[in-house]
N, C-alpha and C positions, 0 to 999 in steps of 0.2 A: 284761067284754068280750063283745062276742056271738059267736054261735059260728054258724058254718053246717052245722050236724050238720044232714044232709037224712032220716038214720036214727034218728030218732027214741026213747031209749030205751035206746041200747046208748052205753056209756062209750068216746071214743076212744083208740088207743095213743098212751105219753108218748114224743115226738120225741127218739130217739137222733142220734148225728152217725156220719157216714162221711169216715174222712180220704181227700182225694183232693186234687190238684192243681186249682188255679183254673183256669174256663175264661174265657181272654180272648180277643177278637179278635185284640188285636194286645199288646204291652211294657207294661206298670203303668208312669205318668210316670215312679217311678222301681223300681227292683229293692227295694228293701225294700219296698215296697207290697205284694209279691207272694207277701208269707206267711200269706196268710189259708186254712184250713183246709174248700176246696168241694169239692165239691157238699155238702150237709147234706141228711141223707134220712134218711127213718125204717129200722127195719134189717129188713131182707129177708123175716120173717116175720110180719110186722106190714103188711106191703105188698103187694095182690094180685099176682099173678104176670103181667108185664108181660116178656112174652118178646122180647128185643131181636133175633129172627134178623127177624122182619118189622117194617118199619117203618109205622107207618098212616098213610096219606095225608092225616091233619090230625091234628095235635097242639092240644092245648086246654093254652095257659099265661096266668098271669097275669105283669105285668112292672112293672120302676120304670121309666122313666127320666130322666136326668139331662144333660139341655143342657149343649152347654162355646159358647162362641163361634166357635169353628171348627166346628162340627155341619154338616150339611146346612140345614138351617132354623133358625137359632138365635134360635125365638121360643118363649113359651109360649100352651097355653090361658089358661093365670092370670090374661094381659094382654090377651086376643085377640087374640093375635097383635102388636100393638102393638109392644110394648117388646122391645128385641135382648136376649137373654143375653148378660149380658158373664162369667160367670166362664168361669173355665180350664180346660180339660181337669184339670188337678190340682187345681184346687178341687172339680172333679165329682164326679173318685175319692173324694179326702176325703170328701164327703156321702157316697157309697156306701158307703166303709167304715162308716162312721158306722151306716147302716142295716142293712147284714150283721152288726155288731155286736148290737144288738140281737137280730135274728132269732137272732142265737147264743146269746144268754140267756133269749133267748124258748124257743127246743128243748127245755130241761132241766125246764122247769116247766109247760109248756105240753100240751094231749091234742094231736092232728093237727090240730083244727077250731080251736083257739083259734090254732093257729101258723099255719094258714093265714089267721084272721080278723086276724092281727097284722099280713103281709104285704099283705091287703087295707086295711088301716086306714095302714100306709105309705104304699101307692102313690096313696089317698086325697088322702094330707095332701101327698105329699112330689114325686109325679110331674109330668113336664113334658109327658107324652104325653096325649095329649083322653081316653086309657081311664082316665084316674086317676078319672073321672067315675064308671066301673062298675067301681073298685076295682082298676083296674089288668087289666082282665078282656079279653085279649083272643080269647074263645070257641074256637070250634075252626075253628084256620088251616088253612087247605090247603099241602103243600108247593109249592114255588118261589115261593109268594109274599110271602113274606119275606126281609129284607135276605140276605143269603147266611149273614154270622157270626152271626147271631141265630138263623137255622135252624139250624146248625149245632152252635151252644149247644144251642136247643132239644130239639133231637133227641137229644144224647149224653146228655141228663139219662134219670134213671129218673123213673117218676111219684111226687109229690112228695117229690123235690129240688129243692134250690135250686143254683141256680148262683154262682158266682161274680160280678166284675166281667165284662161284653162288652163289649167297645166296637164302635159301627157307624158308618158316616156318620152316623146320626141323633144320635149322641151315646152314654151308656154305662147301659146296663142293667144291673139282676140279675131273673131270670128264675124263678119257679117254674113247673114242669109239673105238672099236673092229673091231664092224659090224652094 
């Protein structure tokens, strides 16, 4: 797998997990959906000191997301635009679990660069937003202009964690922060 180690030389830390409660927009289609174990973050010592009293005025995250038919736009790049999404909000989840699954077995065995290279090779293969093009990368956003519950997501995470499932009008995300 390739790795985006930018530091050249030094071995990265192996991704622990943080239990914490999923962050969602809104209700998982159904209540047992809702036991999945997020944010997932490496553990605190291993992670530079990212002081939550100031918030930065751009967060740098990368994202999946997953089209349901009721989205705000419910087309893909994949089709240009073309073809509607027809699955279901619960079929979306379902993909998404599916993909946080991984990332969860990806943690245990993985340095930080290969599990972030694993989330980038996801939102590659797996994403309905035009970033899946750049890995799901969407650089460093400015606050307010993002959907509200994806800012919101985004922000509560620490630098890389993963979030949970979000869901927005666009459809439903999971979210790494960078920076």
């Amino acid at each position: 797998m390739r790795s985006y180690n930018h530091d050249k030389g030094r071995e990265s830390p192996r991704v622990p997990v943080v239990a914490s409660p999923p962050i969602v927009g809104t209700k998982p289609p159904h209540d047992t959906l809702a036991k999945s174990e997020f944010p997932i973050s490496f553990s605190r010592s291993e992670v530079p000191n990212t002081s939550p009293t100031l918030q930065p005025q751009r967060i740098d995250v990368l994202h999946i997301l997953k089209k349901h038919k009721d989205s705000r736009r419910p087309s893909s790049w994949r089709s240009d635009y073309k073809e509607p999404i027809l699955r279901t909000r619960e079929e979306a989840w379902h993909e998404l679990e599916k993909l946080l699954e991984i990332m969860r077995q990806s943690k245990d065995s993985s340095t930080l660069d290969d599990w972030i290279a694993t989330f980038r090779k996801l939102a590659l293969e797996e994403s309905d937003d035009s970033s899946a093009k750049r890995h799901g990368d969407l650089g460093l956003v400015p606050r307010n202009k993002m959907l509200p519950e994806f800012e919101q997501a985004a922000s509560a995470l620490q630098v890389h964690e993963l979030s949970g499932i979000v869901e927005s009008a666009s459809g439903m995300h999971i979210i790494l922060r960078l920076g």
